[in-house]
N, C-alpha and C positions, 0 to 999 in steps of 0.2 A: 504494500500500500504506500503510495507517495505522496506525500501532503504539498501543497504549493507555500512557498514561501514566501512572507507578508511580504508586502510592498508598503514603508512608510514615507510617504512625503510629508519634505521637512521644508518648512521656506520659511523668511520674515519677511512681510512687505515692503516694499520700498515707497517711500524713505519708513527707516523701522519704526516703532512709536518711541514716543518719549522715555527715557529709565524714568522719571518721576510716575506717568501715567503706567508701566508697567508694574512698578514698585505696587501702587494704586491698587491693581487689578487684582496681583498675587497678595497683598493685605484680606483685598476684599473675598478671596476665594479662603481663603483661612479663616477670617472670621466668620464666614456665611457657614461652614463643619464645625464651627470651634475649636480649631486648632489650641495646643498647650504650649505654654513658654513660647510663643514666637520671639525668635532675635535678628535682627536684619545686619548682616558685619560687611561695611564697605572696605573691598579689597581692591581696589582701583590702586595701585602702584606696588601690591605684592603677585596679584599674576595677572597672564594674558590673557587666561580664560573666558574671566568675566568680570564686572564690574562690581555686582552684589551678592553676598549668599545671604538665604535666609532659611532659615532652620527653626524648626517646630516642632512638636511631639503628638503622636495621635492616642490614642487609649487602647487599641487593639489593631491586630494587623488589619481587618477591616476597614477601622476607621482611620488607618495609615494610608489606603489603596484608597478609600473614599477621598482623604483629603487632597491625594495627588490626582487623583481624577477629577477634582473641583479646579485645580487651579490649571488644569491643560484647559475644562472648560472655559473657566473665564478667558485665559489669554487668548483663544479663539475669537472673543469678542471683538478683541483688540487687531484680529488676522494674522497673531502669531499663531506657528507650528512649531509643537515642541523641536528643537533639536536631536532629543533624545529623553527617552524616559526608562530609567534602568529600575530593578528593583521590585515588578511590580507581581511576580507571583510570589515572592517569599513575603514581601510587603511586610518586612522589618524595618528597612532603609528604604525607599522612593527619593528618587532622583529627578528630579522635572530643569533640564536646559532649555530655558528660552531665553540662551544668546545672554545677553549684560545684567539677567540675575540669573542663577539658580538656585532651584530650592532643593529643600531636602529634608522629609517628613521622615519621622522615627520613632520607632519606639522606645519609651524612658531608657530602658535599661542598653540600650544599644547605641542611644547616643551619649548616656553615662561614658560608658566603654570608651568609644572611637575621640570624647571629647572635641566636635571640630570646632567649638567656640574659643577654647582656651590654646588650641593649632594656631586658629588663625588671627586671633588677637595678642598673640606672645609680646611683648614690646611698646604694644600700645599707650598710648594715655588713656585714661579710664572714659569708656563713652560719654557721650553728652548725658547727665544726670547722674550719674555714680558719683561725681565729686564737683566741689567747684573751688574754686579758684584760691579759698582760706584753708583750704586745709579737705584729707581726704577723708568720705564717709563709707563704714562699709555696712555688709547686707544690713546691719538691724538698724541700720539709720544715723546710728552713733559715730560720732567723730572721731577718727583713728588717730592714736599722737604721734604716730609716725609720719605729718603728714607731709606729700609728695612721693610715697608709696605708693603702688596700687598695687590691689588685689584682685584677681577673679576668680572666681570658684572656692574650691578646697587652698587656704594657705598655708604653706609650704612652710618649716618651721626649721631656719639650720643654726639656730642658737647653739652652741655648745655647754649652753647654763643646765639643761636638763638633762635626766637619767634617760630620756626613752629609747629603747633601744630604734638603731637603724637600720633597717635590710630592705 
């Protein structure tokens, strides 16, 4: 038995849409599923790939496939064609390319794991709202006296004042 092999056409229209209006679109397809923890990370001078990722979490593999199939829909609106969409029978990880963002919907424990937020913000200044300009705050709001430190996520702790072991 021989199955025929998909044909996916991929195009963006010309001239492409706006990053602002697509940023737009793929907000509005994650909020319309309820996407979790969305983070949008501008990587405009760390690669050539693309301009913006944004990374969210879904609650089940279901609602992982749902929410990448909401945001191909939306960008149809706009007459984009995904470039590529990886991911989508295991629907742990969803992949949606469209060109100057990509997304990538996950599941908690699997974007736990792979961390791409803390990959691709390594060096950064703390995003717009994590800290301002007196001094830094961290997750519970409180002013860190370390300030002009930042932190993201889990931090890292290489005092040499305490017993705990390293490994």
């Amino acid at each position: 038995m021989t199955s025929q092999a998909q044909v996916i056409k991929t195009r963006l229209p010309n001239p492409p849409p706006a990053l602002d209006a697509l940023l737009d679109t793929v907000r509005g397809a994650l909020e319309e599923l309820k996407a979790r923890d969305v983070v949008e990370i501008d990587v405009r001078g760390k690669s050539s790939v693309t301009d913006f990722m944004v990374i969210a979490s879904g609650t089940s593999t279901r609602h992982v496939k749902s929410i990448a199939d909401e945001v191909v829909r939306f960008a149809k609106r706009l007459e984009v064609m995904p470039l590529g969409v990886e991911g989508e029978r295991e629907a742990e990880w969803v992949l949606v390319d469209l060109g100057d963002v990509v997304v990538h919907v996950m599941l908690p424990r699997v974007r736990e794991f792979y961390g791409l937020e803390r990959l691709w913000t390594v060096g950064d200044r703390a995003a717009a709202g994590d800290a301002d300009e007196a001094g830094d705050v961290d997750a519970a709001g409180d002013a860190d006296e370390g300030a002009g430190r930042t932190t993201r996520g889990a931090e890292l702790d290489f005092d040499e004042d305490d017993d705990a072991p390293r490994g």
